[in-house]
C-alpha positions as a printed Julia matrix, in Angstrom:
299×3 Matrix{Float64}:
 25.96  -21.18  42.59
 28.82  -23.32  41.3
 30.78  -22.65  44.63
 27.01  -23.21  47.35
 27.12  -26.79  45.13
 30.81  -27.72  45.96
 29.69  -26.76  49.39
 27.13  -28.74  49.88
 28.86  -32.05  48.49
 31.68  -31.06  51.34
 29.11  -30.95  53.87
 27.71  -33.87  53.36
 31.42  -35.76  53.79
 31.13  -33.37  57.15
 27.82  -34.2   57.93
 28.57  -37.92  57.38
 31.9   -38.33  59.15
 29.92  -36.55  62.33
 27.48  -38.8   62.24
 29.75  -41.84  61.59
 31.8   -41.15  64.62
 28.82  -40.45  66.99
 27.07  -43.56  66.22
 23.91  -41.37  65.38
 22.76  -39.34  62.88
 20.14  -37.35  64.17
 22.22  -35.75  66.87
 24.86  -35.35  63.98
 21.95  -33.49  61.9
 21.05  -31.37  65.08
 24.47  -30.34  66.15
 25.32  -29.21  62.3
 21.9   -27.23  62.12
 22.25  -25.73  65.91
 25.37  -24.42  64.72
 24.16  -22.53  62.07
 21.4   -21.44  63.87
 23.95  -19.78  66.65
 26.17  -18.14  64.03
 22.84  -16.52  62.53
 21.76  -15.43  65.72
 24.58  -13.84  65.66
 24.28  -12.31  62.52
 20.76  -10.97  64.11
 22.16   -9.11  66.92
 24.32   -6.83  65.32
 22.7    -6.22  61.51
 19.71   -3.79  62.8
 18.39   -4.62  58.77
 17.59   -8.42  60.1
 15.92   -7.48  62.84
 13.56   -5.45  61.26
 13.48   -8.01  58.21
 12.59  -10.97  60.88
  9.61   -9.09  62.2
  8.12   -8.28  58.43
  8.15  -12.21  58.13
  5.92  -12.18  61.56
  3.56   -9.4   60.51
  3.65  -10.7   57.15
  2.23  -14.15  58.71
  0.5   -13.11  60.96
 -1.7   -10.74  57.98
 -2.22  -13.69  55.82
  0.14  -12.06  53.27
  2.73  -15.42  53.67
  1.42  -18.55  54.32
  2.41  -20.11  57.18
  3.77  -23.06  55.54
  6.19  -20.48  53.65
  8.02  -20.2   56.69
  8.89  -23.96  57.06
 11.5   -24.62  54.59
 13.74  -25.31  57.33
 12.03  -28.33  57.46
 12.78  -29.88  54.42
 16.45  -28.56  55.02
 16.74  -30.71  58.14
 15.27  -33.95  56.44
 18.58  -33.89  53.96
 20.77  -32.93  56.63
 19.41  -36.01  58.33
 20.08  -37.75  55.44
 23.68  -36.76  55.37
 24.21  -37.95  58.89
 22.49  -41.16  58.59
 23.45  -42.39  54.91
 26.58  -40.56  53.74
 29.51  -42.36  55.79
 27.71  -45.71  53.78
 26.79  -44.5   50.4
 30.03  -42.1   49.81
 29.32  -38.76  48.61
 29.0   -38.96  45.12
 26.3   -42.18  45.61
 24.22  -39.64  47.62
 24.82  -36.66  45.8
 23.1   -38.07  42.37
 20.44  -39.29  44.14
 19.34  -36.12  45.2
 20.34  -34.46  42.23
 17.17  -36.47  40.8
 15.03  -35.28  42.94
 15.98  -32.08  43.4
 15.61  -32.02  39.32
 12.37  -32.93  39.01
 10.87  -31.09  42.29
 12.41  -27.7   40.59
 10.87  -28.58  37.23
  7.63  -28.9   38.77
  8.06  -25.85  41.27
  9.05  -23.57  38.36
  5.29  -25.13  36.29
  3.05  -24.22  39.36
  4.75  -21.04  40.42
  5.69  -21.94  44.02
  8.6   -20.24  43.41
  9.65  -16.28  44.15
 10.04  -15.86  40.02
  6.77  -16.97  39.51
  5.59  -19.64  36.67
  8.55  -20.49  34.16
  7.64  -22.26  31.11
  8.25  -25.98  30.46
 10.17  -26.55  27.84
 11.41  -29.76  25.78
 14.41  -29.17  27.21
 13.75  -29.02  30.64
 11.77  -32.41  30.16
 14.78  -34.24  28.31
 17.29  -32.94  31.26
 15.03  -34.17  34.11
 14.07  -37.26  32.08
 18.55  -37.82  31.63
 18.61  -36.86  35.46
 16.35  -40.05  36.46
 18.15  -42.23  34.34
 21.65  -41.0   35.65
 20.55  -41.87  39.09
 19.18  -45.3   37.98
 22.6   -46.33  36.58
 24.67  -44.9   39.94
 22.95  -46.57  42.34
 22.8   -49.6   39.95
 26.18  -51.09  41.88
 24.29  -50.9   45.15
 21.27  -52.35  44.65
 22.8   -55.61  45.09
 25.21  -54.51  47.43
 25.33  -54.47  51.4
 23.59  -50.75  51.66
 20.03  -51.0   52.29
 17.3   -49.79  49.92
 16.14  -47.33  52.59
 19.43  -45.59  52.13
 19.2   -45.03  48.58
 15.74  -43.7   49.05
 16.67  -41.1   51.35
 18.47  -38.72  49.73
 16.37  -38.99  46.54
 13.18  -37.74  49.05
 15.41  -35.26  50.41
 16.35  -33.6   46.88
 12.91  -33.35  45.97
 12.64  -31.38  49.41
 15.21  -29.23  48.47
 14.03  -27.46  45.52
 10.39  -26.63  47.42
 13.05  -25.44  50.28
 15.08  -23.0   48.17
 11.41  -21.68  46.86
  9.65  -21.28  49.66
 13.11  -19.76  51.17
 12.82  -17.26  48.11
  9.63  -16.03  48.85
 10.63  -15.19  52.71
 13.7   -13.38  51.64
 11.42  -10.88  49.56
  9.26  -10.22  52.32
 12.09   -9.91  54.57
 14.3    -7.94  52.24
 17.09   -9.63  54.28
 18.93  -13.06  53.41
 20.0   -13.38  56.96
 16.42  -12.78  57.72
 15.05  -15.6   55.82
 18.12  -18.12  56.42
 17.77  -17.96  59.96
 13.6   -18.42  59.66
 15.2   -21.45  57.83
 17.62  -22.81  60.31
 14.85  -21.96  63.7
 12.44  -24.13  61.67
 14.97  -27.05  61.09
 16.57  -26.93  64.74
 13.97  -27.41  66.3
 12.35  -30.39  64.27
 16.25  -31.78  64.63
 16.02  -31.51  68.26
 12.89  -33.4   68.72
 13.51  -36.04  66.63
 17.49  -36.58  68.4
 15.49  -36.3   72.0
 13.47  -39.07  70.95
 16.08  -41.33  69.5
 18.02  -41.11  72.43
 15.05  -42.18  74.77
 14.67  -45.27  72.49
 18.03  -46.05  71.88
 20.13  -44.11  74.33
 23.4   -40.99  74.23
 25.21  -40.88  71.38
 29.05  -41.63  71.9
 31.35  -39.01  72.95
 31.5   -35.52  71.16
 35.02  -36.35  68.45
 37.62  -33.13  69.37
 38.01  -32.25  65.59
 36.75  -28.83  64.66
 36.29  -29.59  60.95
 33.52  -31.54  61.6
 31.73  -29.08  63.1
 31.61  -26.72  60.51
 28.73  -28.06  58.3
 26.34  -25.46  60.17
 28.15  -22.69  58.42
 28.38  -24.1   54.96
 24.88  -24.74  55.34
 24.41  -20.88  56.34
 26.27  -20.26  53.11
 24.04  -22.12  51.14
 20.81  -21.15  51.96
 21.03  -17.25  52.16
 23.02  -17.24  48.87
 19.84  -19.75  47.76
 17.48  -17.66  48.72
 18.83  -14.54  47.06
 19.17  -15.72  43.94
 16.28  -17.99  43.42
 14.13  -15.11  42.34
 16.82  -14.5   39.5
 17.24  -17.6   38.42
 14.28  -19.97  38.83
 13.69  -22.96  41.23
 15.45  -25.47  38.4
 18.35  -23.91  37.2
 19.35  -22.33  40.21
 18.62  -26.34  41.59
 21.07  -27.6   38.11
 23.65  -24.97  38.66
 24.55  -26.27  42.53
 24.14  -29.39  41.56
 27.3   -28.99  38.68
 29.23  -28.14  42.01
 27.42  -30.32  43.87
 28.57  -33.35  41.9
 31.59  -32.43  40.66
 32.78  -31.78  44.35
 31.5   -35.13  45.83
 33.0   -37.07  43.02
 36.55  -35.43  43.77
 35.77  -36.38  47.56
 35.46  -40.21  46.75
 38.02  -40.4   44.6
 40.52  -38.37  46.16
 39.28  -39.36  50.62
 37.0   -42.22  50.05
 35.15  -43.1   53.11
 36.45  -46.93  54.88
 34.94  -49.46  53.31
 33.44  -47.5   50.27
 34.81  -48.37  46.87
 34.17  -45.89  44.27
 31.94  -48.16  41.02
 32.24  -47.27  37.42
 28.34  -46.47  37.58
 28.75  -44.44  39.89
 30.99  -41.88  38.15
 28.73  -42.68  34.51
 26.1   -41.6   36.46
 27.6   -38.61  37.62
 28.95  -37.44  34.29
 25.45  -38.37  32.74
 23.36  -36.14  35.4
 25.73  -33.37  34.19
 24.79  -33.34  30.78
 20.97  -33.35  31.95
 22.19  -30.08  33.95
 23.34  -28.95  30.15
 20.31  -30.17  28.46
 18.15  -28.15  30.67
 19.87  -25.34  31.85
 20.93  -24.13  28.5
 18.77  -22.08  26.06
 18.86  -24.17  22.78
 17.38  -22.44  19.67
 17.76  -23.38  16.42
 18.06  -21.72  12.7
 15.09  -22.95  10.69
């Protein structure tokens, strides 16, 4: 989980840097999710066990045993990769990572209450409250520097929407991959859903705005489709294990840790690293502490 975190931080950079250089983010957010939608297809054609596992998701919908809107967590996963594309090259990763930390924090606590998740209801503990309560306030001191700054509010808003997408995602994704008895099964229901609300949305940016600049010849920026392919069938696994909010707090100790090594070690141009910034950070890991661990105490 520590290792799909550090991932996700490096996509982001990926994500960012694709859309910096195209001069548009949605066809950025498109081209990383098309990716990963071809190297799943892939996957499909020669593991028989996905096959089989993509049409139990069909049946499954098409009983009434999985709700339809089960099947659309690639939607949410599109809405922070289009976040990544638009507001990363600004924000730097680390900015953008803590802001969806937050609300990837409090959408798991909530998930795990009402039982959206593939585990079921979890209990809600003290604990659980003080870390998302230290998560808020982590993200309220990082993005302190900014608020004054050139970025726009919208941008800051973003990726705090798209972390509290993220923890429904990685639930609903759950619940798929049980039906499916296949990861690749329910990452690439993930990815079809995403790509194609990606594709719409880049079709109709470019007939208000126009083509995005010429495709850059690095590969490495291509390859946030597969970390993303990474992410979400190792997600979806282990979700039922671990519970919508500390599966959410374990990737995001990678998550963070990874971004804040990014902008310290390759800042973006133009982005200087603030002391809030890296208080935040180091205060939205000790809410991942607070609630991830299992504190008793000896009367």
């Amino acid at each position: 989980m520590l290792v799909c975190g550090a991932l996700v931080a490096v996509q982001t950079r990926i994500n960012g840097a694709l859309g910096s250089r195209l001069g548009d983010g949605f066809a950025a957010a498109a081209i990383s999710f098309g990716s990963g939608l071809v190297i799943l297809a892939v996957a499909l054609a020669v593991a028989p066990a996905a096959r089989r596992g993509l049409a139990q998701v069909a049946a499954a919908v098409r009983a009434g045993e999985l709700r339809w809107w089960y099947v659309l967590g690639g939607v949410a996963g599109s809405f922070l990769v289009l976040a990544q594309g638009l507001t990363a090259a600004t924000l730097g990763v680390a900015l953008f990572t803590v802001a969806v930390v937050a609300g990837q924090t409090v959408s798991g606590l909530v998930l795990d209450r009402v039982g959206i998740g593939p585990g079921g209801r979890r209990p809600l503990t003290a604990a659980r409250l003080v870390g998302a309560l230290l998560a808020l306030v982590a993200v309220t001191w990082a993005v302190s520097a900014q608020l004054s700054g050139s970025a726009p509010l919208w941008m800051m808003v973003l990726p705090l929407l798209a972390g509290l997408g993220t923890g429904w995602q990685q639930a609903v994704n759950g619940r798929v991959r049980i039906v499916a008895a296949s990861a690749i099964s329910a990452t690439f229901v993930n990815f079809a859903a995403g790509t194609i609300v990606l594709v719409v949305l880049m079709l109709a940016h470019w007939m208000l705005v126009g083509l995005p600049k010429q495709l850059p010849p690095d590969p490495w920026l291509y390859a946030g489709g597969a970390m993303g392919c990474v992410f979400i069938g190792v997600t979806a696994y282990l979700v039922r294990i671990t519970g919508v909010l500390l599966l959410g707090l374990a990737t995001v100790a990678g998550q963070l840790l990874a971004a804040l090594l990014l902008d310290l070690l390759l800042p973006t141009s133009g982005h200087v690293l603030a002391f809030s910034t890296i208080g935040g950070t180091l205060l939205a890991i000790v809410a991942v502490a607070v609630a991830g661990v299992r504190w008793s105490f000896r009367r």
